[in-house]
N, C-alpha and C positions, 0 to 999 in steps of 0.2 A: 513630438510629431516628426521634426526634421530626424534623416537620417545618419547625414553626415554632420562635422563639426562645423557652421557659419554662422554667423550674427544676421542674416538676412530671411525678411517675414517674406510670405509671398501670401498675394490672395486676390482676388474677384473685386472688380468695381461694377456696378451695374444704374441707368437711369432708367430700368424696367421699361424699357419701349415696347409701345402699340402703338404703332402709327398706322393712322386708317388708310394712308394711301397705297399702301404696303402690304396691308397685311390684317386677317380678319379678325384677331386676337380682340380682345376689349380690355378695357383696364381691368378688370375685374380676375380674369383670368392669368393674366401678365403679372398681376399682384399673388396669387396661387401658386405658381408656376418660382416666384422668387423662393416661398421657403423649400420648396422641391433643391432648389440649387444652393441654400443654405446647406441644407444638411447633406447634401451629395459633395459640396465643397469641404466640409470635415469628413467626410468616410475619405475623399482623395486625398487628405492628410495637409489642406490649406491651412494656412493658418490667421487669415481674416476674410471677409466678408462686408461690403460697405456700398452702399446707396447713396445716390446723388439726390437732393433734391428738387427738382422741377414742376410748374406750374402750364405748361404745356399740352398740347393736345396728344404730341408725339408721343408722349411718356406717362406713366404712371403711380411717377415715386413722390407723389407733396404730401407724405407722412413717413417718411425713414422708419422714425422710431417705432412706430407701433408694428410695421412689417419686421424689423430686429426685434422687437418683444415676443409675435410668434416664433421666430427662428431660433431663439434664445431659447421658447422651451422643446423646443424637440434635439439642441443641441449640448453639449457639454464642454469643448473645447474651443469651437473656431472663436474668436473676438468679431465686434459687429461694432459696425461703425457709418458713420452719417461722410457720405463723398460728394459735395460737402453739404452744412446746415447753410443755407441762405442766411446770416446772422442780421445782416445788416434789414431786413424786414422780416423777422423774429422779435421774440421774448424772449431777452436775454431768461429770465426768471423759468418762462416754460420749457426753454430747451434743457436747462440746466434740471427740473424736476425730471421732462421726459426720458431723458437718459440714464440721470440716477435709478428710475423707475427699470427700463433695459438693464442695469446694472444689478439691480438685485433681481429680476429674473435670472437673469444671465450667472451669478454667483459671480460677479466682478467680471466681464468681458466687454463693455460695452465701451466705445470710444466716437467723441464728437471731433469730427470735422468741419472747422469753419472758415467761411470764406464769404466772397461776394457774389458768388454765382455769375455761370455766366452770361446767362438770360436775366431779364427786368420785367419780365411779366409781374414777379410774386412783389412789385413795388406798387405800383398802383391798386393792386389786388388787395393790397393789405393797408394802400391810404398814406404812401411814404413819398417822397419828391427825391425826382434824380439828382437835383441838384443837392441835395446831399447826401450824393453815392459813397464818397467817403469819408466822411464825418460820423455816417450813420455807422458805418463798421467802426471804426474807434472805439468812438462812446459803448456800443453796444457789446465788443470784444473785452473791453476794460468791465463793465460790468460783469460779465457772466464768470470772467477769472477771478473776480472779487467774491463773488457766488460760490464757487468751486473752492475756496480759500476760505472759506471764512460762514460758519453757521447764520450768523446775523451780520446784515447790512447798512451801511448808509452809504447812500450815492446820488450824487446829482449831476441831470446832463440836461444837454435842448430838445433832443427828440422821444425822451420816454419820462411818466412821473419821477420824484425824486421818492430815493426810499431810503428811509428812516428809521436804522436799529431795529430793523424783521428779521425773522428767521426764513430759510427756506427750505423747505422738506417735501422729499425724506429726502436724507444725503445719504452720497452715493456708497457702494460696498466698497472699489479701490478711495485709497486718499493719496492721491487728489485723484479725480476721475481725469483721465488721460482728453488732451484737447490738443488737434492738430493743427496746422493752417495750409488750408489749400489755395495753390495758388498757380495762376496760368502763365506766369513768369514775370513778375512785375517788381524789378530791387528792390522797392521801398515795401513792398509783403516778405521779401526775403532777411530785409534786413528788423522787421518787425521782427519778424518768427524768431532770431538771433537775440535780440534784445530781452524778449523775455523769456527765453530758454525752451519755447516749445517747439515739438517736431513737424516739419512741415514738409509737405508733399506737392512735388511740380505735376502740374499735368502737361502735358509734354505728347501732344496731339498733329502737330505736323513737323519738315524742318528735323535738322538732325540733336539728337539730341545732345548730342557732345557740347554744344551751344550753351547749355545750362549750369557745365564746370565754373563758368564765374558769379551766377548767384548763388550758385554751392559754397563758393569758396565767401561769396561777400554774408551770406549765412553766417558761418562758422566765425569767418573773424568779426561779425556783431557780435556773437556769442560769447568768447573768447572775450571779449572786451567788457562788455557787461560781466564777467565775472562765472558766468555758468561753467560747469563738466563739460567737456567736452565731448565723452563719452554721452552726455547725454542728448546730444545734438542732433537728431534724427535724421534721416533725408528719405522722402519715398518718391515715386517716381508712377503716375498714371497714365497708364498709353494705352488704345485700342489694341484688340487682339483677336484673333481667331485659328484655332489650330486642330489639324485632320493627317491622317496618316498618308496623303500623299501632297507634298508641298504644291505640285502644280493645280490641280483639284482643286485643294480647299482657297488658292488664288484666283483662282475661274468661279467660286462660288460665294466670296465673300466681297468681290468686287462689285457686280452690279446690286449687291444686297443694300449695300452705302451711299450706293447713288444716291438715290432722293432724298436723306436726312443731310448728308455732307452739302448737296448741291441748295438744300433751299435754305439753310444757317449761312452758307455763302453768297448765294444773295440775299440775305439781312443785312449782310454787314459788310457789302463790296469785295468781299472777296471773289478771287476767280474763279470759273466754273472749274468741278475735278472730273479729272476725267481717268483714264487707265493710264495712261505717262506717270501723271501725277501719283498715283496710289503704290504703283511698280516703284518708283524712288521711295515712296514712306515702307516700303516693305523692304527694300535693297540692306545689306548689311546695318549699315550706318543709320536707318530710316526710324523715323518713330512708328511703325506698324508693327506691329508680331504676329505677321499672320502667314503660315508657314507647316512645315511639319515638326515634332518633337525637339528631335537633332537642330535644327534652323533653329526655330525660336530659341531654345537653349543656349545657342552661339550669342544671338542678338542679344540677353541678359547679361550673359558674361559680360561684354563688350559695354553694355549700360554702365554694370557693375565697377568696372576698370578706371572709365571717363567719368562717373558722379559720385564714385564712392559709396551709390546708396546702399539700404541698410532694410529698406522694405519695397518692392514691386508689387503692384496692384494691377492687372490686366484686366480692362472693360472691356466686359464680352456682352452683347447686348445688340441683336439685329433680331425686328421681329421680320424682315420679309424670307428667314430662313427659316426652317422647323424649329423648334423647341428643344428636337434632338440632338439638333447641330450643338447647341450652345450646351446643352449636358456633356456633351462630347467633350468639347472644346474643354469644360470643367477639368472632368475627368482625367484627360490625356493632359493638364496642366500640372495636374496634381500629382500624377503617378506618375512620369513619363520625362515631363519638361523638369519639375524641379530635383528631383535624381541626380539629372546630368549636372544640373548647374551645379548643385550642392559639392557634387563630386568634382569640377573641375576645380571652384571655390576652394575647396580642400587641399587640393593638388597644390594649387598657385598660390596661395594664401602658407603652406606649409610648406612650400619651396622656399621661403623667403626669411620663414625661423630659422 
């Protein structure tokens, strides 16, 4: 799909938002509207496709997999992926089936992302105690690699039955089904992900991101240490986005769009109110926004690229208080447009240096 020579994936993150204060959509429709941008995500030559999951009223994604099992069959190429599975109040056992199940639709495309999420609704929801937020990822992370590992199981933990030499089916089409770790920047996720050699992906949502060079780096030498490829040490990188053919435009238009999802997760959880200062710096060169025109955003990947070394970029494009057609757009002009450039400069500067 890529056109030039680089080792880096690019693709779409989405927590399919409808938020009623914003905006008329319903879940229903916002869930429709997802495989519309699957399969527009592969004609723009993406090369993933990945869903968060949330319990939320904002949002419409508390089933990933079965929205990648549609997109799976109308697609052939993009990979689909869970941004992230809430592990820690899952079934290790049913994620691990739901996916395999995504995976042989998909003929091998299908990849779990796991993490803690960053809302706790889906804990009480599902009968789980925060007081052990995490413990229950652990235990729950250790199983479902044992799963993915291994036809039949035995394991025992505090917060799920123990299971006893079962098989678990179907498994999946890749061996081993690809399993990420998302994470909001926390060294002791970064140095897991290292330890058992899987790839994991920052979200990296305000704040510059150059910042994240040292869990990149505390990443790698877990890895390294524990024994793994280094080559296979993944790094990806999730940040907000939105992109229009005139930089200043599509910053007048996606600004107050953020308003009300940014500003009421801010007051959950003390942060400050955001306002246009604020947004203007996460868009500035250096900023974790990509919201800009082709050329811009293009620059800001580079720049990503340079300071984290990554290896896959995922832009959340996801505001229901714009049209539907913005964020096609926005696809679109990521796929055909934004990563050209990169790919080509990538090329340039990565081949200046053989």
């Amino acid at each position: 799909m890529n056109t030039y020579s680089s080792d880096m994936e690019f693709g779409i993150s989405t927590f399919l938002e409808a938020n009623p204060r914003t905006s008329s959509t319903t879940h229903a429709e916002r869930i429709r509207q997802s495989i519309d941008e699957i399969v527009l995500a592969e004609q723009a030559g993406l090369d993933v496709y990945a869903i968060g999951e949330h319990h939320r009223i904002e949002y419409a994604s508390s089933a990933p997999a079965v929205i990648l099992a549609a997109g799976a069959a109308k697609t052939s190429k993009i990979r689909l992926s869970s941004a992230v599975t809430v592990l820690s109040s899952a079934d290790p056992v049913r994620v691990y089936q739901d996916f395999a199940t995504v995976d042989a639709i998909s003929n091998g495309r299908a990849e779990i992302m796991a993490g803690r999420g960053s809302f706790i609704e889906s804990f009480p929801l599902f009968g789980y105690d925060l007081d052990h937020y995490h413990e229950l990822f652990e235990q729950k992370l250790d199983l479902m690699l044992r799963i993915r590992d291994s036809e039949k199981v035995t394991w025992e933990g505090k917060h799920r039955p123990a299971i006893h030499d079962l098989g678990v089916y179907p498994r999946s089409e890749q061996n081993p089904l690809p399993v990420w770790i998302g994470t909001g920047g926390s060294p002791e996720s970064a140095v897991r992900a290292g330890v058992l050699g899987l790839p994991v992906c920052f979200a990296i949502i305000g704040g510059m991101p150059e910042r994240f060079a040292s869990l990149v780096k505390m990443y790698k030498e877990a890895g390294i240490r524990a024994g793994h490829d280094p080559s296979k040490l993944q790094v990806s990188v999730h940040s907000h986005g939105f992109i229009g053919e005139n930089d200043a435009e599509v910053a007048d238009r996606y600004f107050p769009a953020t308003v009300d999802i940014v500003n009421t997760i801010s007051k959950e959880r003390g942060f400050s109110a955001y306002n246009r200062q604020s947004f203007e710096a996460s868009r500035s060169l250096r900023g974790a926004f990509y919201v800009g025109d082709p050329e811009y955003v293009a620059e800001k990947i580079v720049l990503l690229r340079k300071n984290l070394g990554l290896t896959r970029f995922l832009m959340h494009v996801d505001v229901s208080a714009l049209p539907h057609s913005d964020v096609m757009r926005t696809i679109e002009l990521f796929g055909t447009k934004v990563v050209p450039i990169v790919q080509k400069e990538l090329a340039r500067i990565e081949g200046s240096r053989s």
